[in-house]
Structures are given as structure tokens and as C-alpha cells.
N, C-alpha and C positions, 0 to 999 in steps of 0.2 A: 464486555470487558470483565477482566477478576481486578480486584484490587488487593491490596498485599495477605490482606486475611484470607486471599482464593471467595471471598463471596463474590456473585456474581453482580455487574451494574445494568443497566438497561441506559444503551446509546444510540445515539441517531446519528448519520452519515449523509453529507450532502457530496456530493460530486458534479465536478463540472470542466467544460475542457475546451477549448479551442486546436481546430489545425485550418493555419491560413499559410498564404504564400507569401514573400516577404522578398523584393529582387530575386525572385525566380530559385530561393529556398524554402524549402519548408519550415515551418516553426509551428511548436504544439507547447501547451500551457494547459498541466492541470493544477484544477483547486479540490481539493480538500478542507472539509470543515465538520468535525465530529462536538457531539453534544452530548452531555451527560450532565445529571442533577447538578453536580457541585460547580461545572465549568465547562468549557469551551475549547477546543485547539485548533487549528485551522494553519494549512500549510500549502505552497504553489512551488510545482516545479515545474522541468519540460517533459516529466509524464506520471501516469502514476502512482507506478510503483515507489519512485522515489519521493515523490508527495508523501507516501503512506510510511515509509522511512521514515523519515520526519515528523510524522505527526506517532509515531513510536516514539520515539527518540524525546517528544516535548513529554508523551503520556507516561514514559518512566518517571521524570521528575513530579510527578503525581503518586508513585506508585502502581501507578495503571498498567495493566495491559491486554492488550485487544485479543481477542478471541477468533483471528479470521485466519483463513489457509495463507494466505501471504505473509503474515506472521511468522510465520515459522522459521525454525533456522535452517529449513531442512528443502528448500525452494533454489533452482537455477533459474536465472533470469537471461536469456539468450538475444543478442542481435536484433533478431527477425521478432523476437515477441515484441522489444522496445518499440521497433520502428514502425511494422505493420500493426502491432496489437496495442501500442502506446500504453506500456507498461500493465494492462488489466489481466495478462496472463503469467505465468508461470511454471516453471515444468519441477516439478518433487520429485525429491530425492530419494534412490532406494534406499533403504534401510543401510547396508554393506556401503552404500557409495559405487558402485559401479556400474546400476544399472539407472534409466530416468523416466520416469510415469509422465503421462499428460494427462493432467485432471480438468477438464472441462465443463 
């Protein structure tokens, strides 16, 4: 993570997830929980990318911000990634916007 001065923090990242069946739908639950010297965030959606959303979203009000490819504002998050890849992937954007990389 940088925090406003751009130094860098040293964080830790816990992940964790459920996919069970539920009357014959699926349901998926990730948790998110990142740790840095001064504090704590921790956020649960139904995947997780939007997990990691959110725990942006609390680490602004810190100043914070995380240093990970998902991060970016420069990320497509499609359908089949949510569904099949439950939100850990992501397709980046080219530079122009018109064309789209798969980073793996």
C-alpha cells in the first residue's frame, strides 16, 4: 500500500470464500481482511472482486491505497470472470481503450 506521502506500507491479506448450494442455487461469499501496522479493514461480498472494492473504498478513508493489479482503474471485470473465476480475475484495459489483455 502507499499512503498519501506515496511511502510505501507493508500489508498482509487474508482471503477466504465459500461456494455452496442453496435450494438448488448457487451462492458464493468472499471475506476479505487486510492488515497494516496502524489498522485493520475487512469486507464480505458475493465475490471478490467487490470484496476488494470495498475494502478500497474503507482504505481511502485512511488515505491508503493498495498497490495490486485490481486496483486499477484500468481493469474490465466480465460475466464469466464473476461467475466461473468468482471475481479473482480481471481483463486490463489497453492503453487507447479498444483493445483488452488477459493478465494471468
Amino acid at each position: 500500500m502507499r499512503d498519501a506521502n506515496a511511502q510505501l506500507l507493508v500489508a498482509k491479506v487474508e482471503l477466504g470464500g465459500q461456494d455452496w448450494a442453496d435450494n438448488s442455487r448457487r451462492r458464493t461469499k468472499c471475506d476479505i481482511k487486510l492488515y497494516w501496522a496502524e489498522g485493520e479493514v475487512e469486507e464480505t461480498d458475493w465475490h471478490c472482486f467487490e470484496a476488494f472494492k470495498r475494502v478500497r473504498e474503507k482504505l481511502a478513508l485512511h488515505d491508503l491505497l493498495p498497490m495490486r493489479y485490481g486496483a486499477s482503474r484500468k481493469v474490465v471485470l466480465s460475466g464469466i470472470l464473476l461467475d466461473m473465476g468468482f471475481g479473482l480475475e480481471v481483463y486490463k484495459a489497453a492503453e487507447l481503450g479498444l483493445h483488452y489483455a488477459r493478465d494471468f
